[in-house]
TORKOL-4160 file (C-alpha; in steps of 0.2 Angstrom, whole numbers, padded with zeros to 4 digits, m for minus):
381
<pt num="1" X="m0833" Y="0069" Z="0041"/>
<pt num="2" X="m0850" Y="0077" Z="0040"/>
<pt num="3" X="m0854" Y="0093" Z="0033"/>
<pt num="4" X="m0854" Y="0111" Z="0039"/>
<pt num="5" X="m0873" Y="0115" Z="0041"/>
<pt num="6" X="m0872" Y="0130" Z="0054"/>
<pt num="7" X="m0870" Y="0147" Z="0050"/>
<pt num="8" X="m0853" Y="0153" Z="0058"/>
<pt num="9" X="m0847" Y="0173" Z="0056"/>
<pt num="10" X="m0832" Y="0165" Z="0061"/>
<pt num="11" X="m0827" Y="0157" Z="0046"/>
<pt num="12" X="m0837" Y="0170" Z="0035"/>
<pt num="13" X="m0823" Y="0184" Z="0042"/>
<pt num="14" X="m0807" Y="0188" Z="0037"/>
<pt num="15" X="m0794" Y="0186" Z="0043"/>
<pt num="16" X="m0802" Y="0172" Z="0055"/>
<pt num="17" X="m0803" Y="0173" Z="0073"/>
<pt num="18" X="m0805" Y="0165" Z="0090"/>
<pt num="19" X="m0824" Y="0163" Z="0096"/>
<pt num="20" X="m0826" Y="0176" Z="0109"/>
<pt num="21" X="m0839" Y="0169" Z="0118"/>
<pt num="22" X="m0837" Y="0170" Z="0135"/>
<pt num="23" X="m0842" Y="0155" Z="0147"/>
<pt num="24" X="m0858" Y="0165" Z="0157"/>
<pt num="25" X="m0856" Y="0153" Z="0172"/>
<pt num="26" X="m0872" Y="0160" Z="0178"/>
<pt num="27" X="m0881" Y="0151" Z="0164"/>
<pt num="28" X="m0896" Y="0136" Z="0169"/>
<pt num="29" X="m0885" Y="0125" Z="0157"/>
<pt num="30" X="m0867" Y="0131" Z="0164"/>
<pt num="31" X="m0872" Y="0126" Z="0183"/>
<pt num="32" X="m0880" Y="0110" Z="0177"/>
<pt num="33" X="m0867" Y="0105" Z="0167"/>
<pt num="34" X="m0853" Y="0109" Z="0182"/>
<pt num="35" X="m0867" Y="0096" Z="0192"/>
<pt num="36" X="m0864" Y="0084" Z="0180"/>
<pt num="37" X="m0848" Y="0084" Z="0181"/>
<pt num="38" X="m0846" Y="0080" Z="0200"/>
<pt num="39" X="m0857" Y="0068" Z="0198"/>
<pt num="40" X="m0845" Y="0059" Z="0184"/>
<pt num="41" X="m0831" Y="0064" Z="0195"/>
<pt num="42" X="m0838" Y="0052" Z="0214"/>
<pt num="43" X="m0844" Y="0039" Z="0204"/>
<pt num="44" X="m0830" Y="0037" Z="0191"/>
<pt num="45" X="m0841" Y="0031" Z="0177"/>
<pt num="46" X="m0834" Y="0028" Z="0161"/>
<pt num="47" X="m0844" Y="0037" Z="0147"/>
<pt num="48" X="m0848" Y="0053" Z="0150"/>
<pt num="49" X="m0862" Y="0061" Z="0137"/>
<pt num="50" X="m0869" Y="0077" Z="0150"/>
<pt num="51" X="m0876" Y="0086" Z="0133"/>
<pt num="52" X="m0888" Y="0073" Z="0131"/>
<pt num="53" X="m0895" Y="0078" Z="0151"/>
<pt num="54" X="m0898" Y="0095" Z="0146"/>
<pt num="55" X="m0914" Y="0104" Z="0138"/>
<pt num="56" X="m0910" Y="0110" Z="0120"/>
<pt num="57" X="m0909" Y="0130" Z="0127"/>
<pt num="58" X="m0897" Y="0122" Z="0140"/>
<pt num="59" X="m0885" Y="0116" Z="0128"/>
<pt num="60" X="m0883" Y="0135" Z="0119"/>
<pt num="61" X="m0879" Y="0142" Z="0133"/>
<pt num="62" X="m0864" Y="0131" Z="0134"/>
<pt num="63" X="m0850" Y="0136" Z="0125"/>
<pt num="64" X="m0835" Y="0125" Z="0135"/>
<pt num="65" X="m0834" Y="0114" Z="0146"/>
<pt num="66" X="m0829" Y="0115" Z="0165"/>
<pt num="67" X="m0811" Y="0115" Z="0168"/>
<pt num="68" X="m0817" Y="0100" Z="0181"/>
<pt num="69" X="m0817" Y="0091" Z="0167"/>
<pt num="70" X="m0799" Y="0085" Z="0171"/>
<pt num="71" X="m0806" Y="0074" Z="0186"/>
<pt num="72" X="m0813" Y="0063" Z="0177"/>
<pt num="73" X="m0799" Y="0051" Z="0175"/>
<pt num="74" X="m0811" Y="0036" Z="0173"/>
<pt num="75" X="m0819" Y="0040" Z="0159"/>
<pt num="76" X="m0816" Y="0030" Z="0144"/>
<pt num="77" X="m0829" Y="0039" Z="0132"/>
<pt num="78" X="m0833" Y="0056" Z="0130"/>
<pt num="79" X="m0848" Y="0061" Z="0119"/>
<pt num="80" X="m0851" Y="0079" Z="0115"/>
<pt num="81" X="m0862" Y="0076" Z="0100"/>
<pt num="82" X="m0871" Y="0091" Z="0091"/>
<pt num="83" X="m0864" Y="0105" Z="0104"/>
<pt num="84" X="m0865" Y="0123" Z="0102"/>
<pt num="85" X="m0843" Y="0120" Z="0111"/>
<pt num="86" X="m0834" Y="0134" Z="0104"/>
<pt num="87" X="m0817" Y="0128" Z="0112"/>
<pt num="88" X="m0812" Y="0114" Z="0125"/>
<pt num="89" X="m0804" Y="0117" Z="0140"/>
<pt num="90" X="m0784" Y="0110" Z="0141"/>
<pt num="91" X="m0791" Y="0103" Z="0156"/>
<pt num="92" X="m0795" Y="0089" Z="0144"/>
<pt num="93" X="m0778" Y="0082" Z="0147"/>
<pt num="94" X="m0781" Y="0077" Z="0162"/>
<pt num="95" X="m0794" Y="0062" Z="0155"/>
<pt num="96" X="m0780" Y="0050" Z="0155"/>
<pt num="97" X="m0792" Y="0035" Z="0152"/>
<pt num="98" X="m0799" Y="0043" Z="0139"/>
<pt num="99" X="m0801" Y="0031" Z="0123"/>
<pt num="100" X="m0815" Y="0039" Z="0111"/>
<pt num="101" X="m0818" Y="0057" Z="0107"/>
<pt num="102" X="m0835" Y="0061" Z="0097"/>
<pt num="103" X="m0838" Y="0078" Z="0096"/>
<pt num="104" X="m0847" Y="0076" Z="0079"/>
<pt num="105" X="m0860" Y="0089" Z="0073"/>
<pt num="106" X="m0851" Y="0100" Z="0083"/>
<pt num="107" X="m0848" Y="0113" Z="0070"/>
<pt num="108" X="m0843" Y="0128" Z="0082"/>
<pt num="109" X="m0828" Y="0118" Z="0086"/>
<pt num="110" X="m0814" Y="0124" Z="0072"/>
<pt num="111" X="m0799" Y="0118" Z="0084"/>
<pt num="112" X="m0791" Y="0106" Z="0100"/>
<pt num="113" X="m0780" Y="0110" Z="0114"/>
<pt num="114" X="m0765" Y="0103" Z="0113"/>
<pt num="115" X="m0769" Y="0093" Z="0129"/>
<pt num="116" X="m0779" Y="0081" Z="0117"/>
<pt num="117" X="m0763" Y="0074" Z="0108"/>
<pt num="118" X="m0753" Y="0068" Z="0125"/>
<pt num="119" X="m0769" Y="0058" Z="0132"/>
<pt num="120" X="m0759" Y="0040" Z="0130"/>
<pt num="121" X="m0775" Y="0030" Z="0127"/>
<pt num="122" X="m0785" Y="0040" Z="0114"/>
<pt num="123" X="m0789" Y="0030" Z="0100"/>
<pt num="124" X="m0804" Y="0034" Z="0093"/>
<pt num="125" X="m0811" Y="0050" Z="0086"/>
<pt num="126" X="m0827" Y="0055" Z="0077"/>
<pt num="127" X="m0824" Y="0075" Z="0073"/>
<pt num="128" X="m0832" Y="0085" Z="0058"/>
<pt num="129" X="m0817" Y="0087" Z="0052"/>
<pt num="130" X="m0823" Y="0102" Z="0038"/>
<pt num="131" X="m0826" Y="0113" Z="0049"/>
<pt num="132" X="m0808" Y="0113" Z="0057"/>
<pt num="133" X="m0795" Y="0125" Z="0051"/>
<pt num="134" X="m0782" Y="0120" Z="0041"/>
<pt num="135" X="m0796" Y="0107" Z="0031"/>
<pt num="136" X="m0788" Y="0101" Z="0014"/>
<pt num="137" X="m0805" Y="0102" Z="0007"/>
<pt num="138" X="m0812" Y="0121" Z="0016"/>
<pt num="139" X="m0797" Y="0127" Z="0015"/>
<pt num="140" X="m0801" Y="0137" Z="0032"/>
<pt num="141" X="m0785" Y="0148" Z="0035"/>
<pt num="142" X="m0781" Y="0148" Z="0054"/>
<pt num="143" X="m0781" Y="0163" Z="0066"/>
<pt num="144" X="m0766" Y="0173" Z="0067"/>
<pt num="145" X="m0760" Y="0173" Z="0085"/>
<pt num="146" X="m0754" Y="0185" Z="0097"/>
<pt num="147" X="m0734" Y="0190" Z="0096"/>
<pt num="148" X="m0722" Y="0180" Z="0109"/>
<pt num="149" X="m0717" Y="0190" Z="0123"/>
<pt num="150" X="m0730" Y="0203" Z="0119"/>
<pt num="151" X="m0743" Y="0207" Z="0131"/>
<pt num="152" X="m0756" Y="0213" Z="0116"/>
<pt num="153" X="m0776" Y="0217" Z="0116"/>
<pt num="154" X="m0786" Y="0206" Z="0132"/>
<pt num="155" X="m0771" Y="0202" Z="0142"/>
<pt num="156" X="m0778" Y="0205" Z="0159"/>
<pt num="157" X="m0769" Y="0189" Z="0165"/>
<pt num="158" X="m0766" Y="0173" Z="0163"/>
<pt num="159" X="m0784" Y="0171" Z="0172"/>
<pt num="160" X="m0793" Y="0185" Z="0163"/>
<pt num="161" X="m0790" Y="0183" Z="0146"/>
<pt num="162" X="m0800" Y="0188" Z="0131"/>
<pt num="163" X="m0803" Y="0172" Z="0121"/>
<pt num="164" X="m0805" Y="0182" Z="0105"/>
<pt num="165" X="m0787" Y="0184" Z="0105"/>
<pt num="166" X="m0782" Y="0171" Z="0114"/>
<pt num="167" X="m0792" Y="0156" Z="0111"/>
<pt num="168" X="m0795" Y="0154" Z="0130"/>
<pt num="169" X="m0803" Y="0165" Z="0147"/>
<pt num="170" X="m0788" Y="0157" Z="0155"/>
<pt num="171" X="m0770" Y="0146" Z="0154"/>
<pt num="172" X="m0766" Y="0138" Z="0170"/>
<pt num="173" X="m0750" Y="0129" Z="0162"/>
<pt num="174" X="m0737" Y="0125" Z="0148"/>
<pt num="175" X="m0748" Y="0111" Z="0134"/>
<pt num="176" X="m0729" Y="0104" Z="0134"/>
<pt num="177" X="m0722" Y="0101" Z="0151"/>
<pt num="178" X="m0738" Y="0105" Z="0163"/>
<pt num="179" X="m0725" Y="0120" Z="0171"/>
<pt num="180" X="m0729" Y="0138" Z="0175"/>
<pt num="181" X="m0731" Y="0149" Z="0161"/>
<pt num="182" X="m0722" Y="0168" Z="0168"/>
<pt num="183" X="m0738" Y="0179" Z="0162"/>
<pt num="184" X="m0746" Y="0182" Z="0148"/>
<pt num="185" X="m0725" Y="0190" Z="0141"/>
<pt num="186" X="m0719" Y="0172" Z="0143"/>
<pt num="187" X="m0734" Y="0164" Z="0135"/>
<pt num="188" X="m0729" Y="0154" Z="0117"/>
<pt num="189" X="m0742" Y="0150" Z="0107"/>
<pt num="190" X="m0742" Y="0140" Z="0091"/>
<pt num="191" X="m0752" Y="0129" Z="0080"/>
<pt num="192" X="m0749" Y="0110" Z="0075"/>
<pt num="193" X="m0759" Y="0099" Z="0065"/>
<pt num="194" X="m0757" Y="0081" Z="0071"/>
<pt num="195" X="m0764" Y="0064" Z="0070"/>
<pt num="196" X="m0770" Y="0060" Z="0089"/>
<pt num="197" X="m0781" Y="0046" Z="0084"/>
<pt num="198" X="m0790" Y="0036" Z="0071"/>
<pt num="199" X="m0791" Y="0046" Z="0054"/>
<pt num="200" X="m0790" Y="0063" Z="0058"/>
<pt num="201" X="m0777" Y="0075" Z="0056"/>
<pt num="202" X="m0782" Y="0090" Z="0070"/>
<pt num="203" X="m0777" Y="0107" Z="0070"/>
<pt num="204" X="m0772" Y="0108" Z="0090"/>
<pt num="205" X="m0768" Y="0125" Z="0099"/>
<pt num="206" X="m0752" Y="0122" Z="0110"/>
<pt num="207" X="m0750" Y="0136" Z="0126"/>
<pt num="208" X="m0732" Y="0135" Z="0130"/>
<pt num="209" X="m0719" Y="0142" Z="0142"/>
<pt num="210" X="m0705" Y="0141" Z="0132"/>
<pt num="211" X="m0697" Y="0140" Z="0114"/>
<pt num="212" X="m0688" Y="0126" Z="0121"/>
<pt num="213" X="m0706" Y="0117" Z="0124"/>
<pt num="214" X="m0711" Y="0124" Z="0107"/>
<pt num="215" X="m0694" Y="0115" Z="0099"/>
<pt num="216" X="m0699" Y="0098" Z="0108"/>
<pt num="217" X="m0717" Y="0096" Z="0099"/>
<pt num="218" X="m0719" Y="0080" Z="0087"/>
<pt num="219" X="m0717" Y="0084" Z="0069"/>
<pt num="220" X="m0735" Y="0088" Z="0061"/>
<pt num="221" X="m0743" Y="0076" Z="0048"/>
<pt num="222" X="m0740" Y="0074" Z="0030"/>
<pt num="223" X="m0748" Y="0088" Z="0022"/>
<pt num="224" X="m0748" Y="0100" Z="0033"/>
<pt num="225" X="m0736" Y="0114" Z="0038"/>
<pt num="226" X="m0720" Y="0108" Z="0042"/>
<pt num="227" X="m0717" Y="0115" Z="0061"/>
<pt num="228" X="m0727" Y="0125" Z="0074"/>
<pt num="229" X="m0732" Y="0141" Z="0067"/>
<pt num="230" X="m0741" Y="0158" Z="0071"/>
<pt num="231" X="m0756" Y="0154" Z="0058"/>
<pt num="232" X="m0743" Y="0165" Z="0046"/>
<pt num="233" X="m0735" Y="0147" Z="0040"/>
<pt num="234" X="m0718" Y="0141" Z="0042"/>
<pt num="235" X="m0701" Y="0149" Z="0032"/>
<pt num="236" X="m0711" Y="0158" Z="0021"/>
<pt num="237" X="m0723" Y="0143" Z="0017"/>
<pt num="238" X="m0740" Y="0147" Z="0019"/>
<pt num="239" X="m0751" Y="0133" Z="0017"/>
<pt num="240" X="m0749" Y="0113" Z="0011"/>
<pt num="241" X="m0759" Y="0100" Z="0003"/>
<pt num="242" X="m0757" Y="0084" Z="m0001"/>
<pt num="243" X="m0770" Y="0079" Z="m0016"/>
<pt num="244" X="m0776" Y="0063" Z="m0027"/>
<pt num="245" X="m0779" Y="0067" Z="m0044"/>
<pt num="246" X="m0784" Y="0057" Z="m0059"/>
<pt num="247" X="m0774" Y="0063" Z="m0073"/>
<pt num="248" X="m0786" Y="0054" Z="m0086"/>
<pt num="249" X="m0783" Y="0063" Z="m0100"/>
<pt num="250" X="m0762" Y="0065" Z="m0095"/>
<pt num="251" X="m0763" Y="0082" Z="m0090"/>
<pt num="252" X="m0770" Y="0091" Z="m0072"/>
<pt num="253" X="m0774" Y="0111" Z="m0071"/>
<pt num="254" X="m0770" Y="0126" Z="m0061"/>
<pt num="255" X="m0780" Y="0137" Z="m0063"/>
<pt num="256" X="m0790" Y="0155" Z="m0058"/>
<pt num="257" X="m0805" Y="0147" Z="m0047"/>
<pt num="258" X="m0814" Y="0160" Z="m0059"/>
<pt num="259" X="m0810" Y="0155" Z="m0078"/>
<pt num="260" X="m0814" Y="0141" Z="m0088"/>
<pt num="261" X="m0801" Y="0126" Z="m0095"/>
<pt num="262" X="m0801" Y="0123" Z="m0115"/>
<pt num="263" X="m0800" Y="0103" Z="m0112"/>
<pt num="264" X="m0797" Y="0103" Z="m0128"/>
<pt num="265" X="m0778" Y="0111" Z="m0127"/>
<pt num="266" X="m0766" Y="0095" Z="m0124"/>
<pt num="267" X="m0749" Y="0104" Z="m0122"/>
<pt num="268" X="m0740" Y="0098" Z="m0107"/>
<pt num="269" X="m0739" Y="0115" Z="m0099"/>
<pt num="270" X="m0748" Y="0128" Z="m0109"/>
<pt num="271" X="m0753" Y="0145" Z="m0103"/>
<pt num="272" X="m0769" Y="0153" Z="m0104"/>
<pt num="273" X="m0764" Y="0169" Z="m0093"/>
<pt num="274" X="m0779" Y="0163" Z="m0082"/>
<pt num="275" X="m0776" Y="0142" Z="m0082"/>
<pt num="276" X="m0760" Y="0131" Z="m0083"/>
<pt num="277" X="m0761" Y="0113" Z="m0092"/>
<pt num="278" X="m0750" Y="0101" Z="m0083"/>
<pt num="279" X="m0742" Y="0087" Z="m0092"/>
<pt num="280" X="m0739" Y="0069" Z="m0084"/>
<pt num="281" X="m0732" Y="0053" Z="m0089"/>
<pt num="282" X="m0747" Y="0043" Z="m0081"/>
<pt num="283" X="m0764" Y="0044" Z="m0088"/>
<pt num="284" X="m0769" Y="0037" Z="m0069"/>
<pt num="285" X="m0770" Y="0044" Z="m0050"/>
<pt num="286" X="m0756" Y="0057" Z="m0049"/>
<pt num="287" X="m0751" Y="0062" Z="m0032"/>
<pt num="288" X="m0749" Y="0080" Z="m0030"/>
<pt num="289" X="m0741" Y="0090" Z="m0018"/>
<pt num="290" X="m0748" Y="0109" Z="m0016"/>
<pt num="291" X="m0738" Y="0123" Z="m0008"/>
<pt num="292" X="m0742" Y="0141" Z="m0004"/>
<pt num="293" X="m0728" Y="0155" Z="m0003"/>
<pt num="294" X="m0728" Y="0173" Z="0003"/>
<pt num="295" X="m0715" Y="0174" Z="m0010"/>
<pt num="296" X="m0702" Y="0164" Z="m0021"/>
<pt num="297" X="m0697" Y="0148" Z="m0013"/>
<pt num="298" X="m0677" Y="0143" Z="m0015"/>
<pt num="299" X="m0673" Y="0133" Z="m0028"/>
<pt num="300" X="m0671" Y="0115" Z="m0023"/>
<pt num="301" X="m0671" Y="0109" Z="m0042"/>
<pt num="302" X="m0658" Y="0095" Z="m0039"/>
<pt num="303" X="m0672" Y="0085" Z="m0030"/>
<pt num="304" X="m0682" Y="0083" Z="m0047"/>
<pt num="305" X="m0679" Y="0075" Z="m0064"/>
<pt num="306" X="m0690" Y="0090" Z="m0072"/>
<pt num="307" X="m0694" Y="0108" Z="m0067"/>
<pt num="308" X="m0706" Y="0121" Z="m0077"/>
<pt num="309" X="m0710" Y="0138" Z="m0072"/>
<pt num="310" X="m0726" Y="0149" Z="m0078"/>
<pt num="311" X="m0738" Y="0162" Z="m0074"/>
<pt num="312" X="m0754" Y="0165" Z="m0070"/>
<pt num="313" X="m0767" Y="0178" Z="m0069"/>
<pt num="314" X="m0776" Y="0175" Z="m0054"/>
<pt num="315" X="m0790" Y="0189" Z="m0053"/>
<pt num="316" X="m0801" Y="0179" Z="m0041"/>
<pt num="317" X="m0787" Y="0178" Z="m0028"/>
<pt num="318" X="m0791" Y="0159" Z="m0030"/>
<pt num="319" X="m0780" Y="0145" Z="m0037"/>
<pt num="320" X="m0787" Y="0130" Z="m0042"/>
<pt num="321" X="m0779" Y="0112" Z="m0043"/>
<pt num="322" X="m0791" Y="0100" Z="m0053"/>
<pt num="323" X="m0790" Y="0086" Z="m0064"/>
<pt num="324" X="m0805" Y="0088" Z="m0074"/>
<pt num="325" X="m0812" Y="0107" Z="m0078"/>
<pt num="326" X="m0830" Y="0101" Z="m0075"/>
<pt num="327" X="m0824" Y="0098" Z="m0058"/>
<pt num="328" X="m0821" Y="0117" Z="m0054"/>
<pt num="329" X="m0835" Y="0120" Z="m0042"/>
<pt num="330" X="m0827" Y="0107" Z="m0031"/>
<pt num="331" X="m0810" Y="0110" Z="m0032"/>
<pt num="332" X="m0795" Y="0110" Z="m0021"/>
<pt num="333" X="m0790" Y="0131" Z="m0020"/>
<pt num="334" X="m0778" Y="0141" Z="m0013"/>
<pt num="335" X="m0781" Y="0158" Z="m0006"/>
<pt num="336" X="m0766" Y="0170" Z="m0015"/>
<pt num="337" X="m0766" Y="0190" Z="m0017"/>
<pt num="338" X="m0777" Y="0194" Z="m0034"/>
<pt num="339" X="m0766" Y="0196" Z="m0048"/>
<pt num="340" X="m0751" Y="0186" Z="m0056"/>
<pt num="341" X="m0747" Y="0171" Z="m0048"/>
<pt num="342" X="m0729" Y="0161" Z="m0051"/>
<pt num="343" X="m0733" Y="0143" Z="m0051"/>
<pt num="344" X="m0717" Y="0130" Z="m0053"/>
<pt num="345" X="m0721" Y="0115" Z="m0058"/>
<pt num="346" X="m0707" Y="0101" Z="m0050"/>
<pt num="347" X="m0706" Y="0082" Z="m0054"/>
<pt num="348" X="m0694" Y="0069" Z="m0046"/>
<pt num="349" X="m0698" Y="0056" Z="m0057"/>
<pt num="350" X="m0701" Y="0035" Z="m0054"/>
<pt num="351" X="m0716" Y="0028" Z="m0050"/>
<pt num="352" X="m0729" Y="0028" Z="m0045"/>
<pt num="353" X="m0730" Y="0047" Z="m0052"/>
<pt num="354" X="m0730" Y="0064" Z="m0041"/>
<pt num="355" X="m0729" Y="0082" Z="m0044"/>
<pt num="356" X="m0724" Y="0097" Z="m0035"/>
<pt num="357" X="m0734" Y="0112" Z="m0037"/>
<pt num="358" X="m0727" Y="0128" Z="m0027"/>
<pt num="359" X="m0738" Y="0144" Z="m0029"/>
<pt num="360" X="m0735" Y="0162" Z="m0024"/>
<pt num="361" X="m0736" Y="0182" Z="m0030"/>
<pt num="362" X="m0728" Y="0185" Z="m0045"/>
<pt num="363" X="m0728" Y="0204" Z="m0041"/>
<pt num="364" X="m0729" Y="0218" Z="m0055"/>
<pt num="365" X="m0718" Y="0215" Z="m0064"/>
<pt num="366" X="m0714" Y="0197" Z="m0062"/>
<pt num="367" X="m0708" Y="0183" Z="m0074"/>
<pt num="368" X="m0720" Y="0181" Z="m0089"/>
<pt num="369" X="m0723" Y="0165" Z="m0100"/>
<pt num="370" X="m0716" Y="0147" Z="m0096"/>
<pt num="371" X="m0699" Y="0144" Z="m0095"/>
<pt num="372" X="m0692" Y="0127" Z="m0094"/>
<pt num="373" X="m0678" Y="0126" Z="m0078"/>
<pt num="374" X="m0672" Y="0109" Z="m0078"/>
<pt num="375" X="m0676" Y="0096" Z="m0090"/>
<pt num="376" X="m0684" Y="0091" Z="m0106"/>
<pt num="377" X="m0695" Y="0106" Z="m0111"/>
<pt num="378" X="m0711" Y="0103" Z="m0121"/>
<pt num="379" X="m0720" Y="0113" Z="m0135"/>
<pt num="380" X="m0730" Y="0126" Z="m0129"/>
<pt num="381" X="m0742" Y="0137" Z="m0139"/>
C-alpha cells in the first residue's frame, strides 16, 4: 500500500540496519507529544491522532513515540499518518482497545514490535507496506541481529541501549510473556512476519527472555520464513516468496535481473547461461513458490511429480522470476552472491498448477547444463 517517496540511507545501505536515531527528549515536539499523551490518558478518548497537533518541524523531531503510550487502554484508533517514527515503542501492547492502526505514509517505519501481534482487538491496519522489510515486491532484506547471549556493540543495559544495534533505547520486558529479560546476555531477539490484522503481513521485532518464548511464537504467514530467525533465514533458507504469474505463452523465466529473454525460444527449460525458460502445463496464472538458499537445499523429490535442475550465470547478483521478459524492470528478484547460480525447478502436479523454484550458489565449480532428476525430461537446446 502506497509507495516509498522519502529518501532513507537506511535501505540504500548494505547490509541494512536499525535507525539510530535517538529519542532527543528535549525536543519542542518530544515534550508536546508526552502532553499529548497525558492528556489522552485522563480523559480516555478513543482515537488518538497527536501528529496532527503538532507544527510540521514538531513532528521531525519525533522519531517514537512515548513509552506512555501504553495507558492509553481506551483508545480504539491510533493515527500516525505521514510521521517521520522510525520505530514504535513495545509499550504499544498495552493499547488493549486498540481496533485500527494507520501509520500510512510513514515511510521511516521498515518494522513493528511484537507487542502489536497480541493486541486481542486490532482489526484494521493501513501500513505502507513497501517500505517494510521482508516486502515480496522491495525485496528489503532485514537487519541482522545481535548474537543470543552476547553482550555485543551498544549494550549499556537494558535501559541504555544503542537502537542501531538493537532496534530500541531500552527493553523493559519479554514481547512473549511480559516477564524480566536477565540483561542484555539473556535478551533473544528474532524476527516474525505475521498477519496481525486486515491484509498485511508485518515484519514484527520480538524481545524475548527465553528460547522457550522464542519456541512459543505462532507460525509466520504463507510466504514468508518459515520460523523466527536472526534476519540470516531459517535452516539454511534465506528468503521466501509466494508469486502470481501468468504463464501466457506456457513457460515463466529465471533469469539474470541484467540479461535479456529471447521470447522466441519455447523449450521447456532451456538455458541461456544468463536466463532459464520454465515450461508449464497451463497456459494461465501459475502459482509460484520462490526460495532462497545459502547453499544446496536437501532433496525432497518425492513430494513432486517432476524435478529439473540447471544453471545460471547471475553476474548482477540478481535473479529475476517473470512471466513475460518485457516485464523485467518490474520483476520479482532475488538478492544471491554474483556468479553461478543453481536453480531447481520442482512440480507436484494437479490442478490448479504450481511450481517450485529454489535458488542458491552454485560455487566454482558447480553442476553445469540441465539435468532432468525425477520425471519426464524435455528437449533442450
Amino acid at each position: 500500500m502506497g509507495e516509498v517517496k522519502r529518501s532513507d540511507d537506511c535501505l540504500r545501505s548494505r547490509p541494512v540496519r536499525f535507525h539510530g536515531e535517538r529519542q532527543d527528549v528535549s525536543a519542542p515536539g518530544w515534550l508536546r507529544l508526552s502532553e499529548l499523551v497525558a492528556e489522552a490518558a485522563a480523559d480516555g478518548r478513543e482515537e488518538f491522532a497527536p501528529l496532527e497537533e503538532l507544527t510540521g518541524e514538531q513532528r521531525r523531531q519525533v522519531v517514537t513515540l512515548p513509552a506512555g503510550i501504553g495507558a492509553l487502554t481506551r483508545v480504539r484508533h491510533l493515527r500516525l499518518y505521514g510521521s517521520d517514527l522510525v520505530r514504535i515503542p513495545p509499550e504499544i501492547g498495552g493499547m488493549r482497545s486498540l481496533e485500527e492502526f494507520t501509520p500510512y505514509t510513514s515511510y521511516r517505519l521498515h518494522w513493528f514490535p511484537y507487542e502489536l501481534a497480541r493486541l486481542p482487538l486490532l482489526r484494521r491496519s493501513t501500513v505502507s507496506t513497501r517500505a517494510l522489510y521482508g516486502n515480496p515486491k522491495t525485496r528489503l532484506p532485514f537487519p541482522v541481529l545481535a548474537e543470543p547471549g552476547a553482550a555485543g556493540p551498544g549494550a549499556l543495559g537494558l535501559g541504555a541501549l544503542d537502537p542501531a544495534v538493537w532496534g530500541a533505547e531500552s527493553v523493559g520486558a519479554c514481547s512473549v510473556c511480559d516477564g524480566p529479560v536477565a540483561g542484555v546476555a539473556g535478551l533473544r531477539q528474532a524476527w516474525i512476519s505475521l498477519r496481525t490484522s486486515g491484509a498485511d503481513v508485518l515484519p514484527l521485532l520480538v524481545n524475548a527472555c527465553s528460547s522457550g518464548c522464542l519456541d512459543a511464537l505462532p507460525s509466520p504467514a504463507a510466504g514468508c520464513l518459515p520460523g523466527p530467525h536472526r534476519g540470516r533465514g531459517v535452516g539454511g533458507l534465506l528468503e521466501a516468496a509466494e508469486l502470481e504469474l501468468s504463464a501466457d505463452r506456457f513457460r515463466l523465466y529465471v533469469q539474470d535481473a541484467g540479461a535479456a529473454v529471447d521470447a522466441a525460444r519455447v523449450d521447456a527449460l532451456a538455458p541461456d547461461r544468463r536466463s532459464l525458460v520454465v515450461g508449464t502445463s497451463t497456459g494461465g496464472d501459475v502459482a509460484v513458490t520462490v526460495q532462497v538458499f545459502a547453499a544446496g537445499p536437501p532433496a525432497d523429490h518425492d513430494a513432486f511429480d517432476r524435478v529439473l535442475e540447471a544453471t545460471v550465470e547471475v553476474p548482477s547478483g540478481r535473479v529475476a522470476v517473470l512471466d513475460d521478459p518485457e516485464g523485467l524492470p518490474v520483476a520479482d528478484c532475488f538478492d544471491l552472491p554474483p556468479g553461478p547460480v543453481r536453480v531447481r525447478v520442482s512440480y507436484p502436479g494437479g490442478a490448479p498448477e504450481r511450481v517450485r523454484v529454489r535458488l542458491w550458489p552454485a560455487g566454482e565449480g558447480g553442476a553445469a547444463g540441465v539435468r532432468v532428476v525425477k520425471g519426464l525430461g524435455w528437449r533442450v537446446v
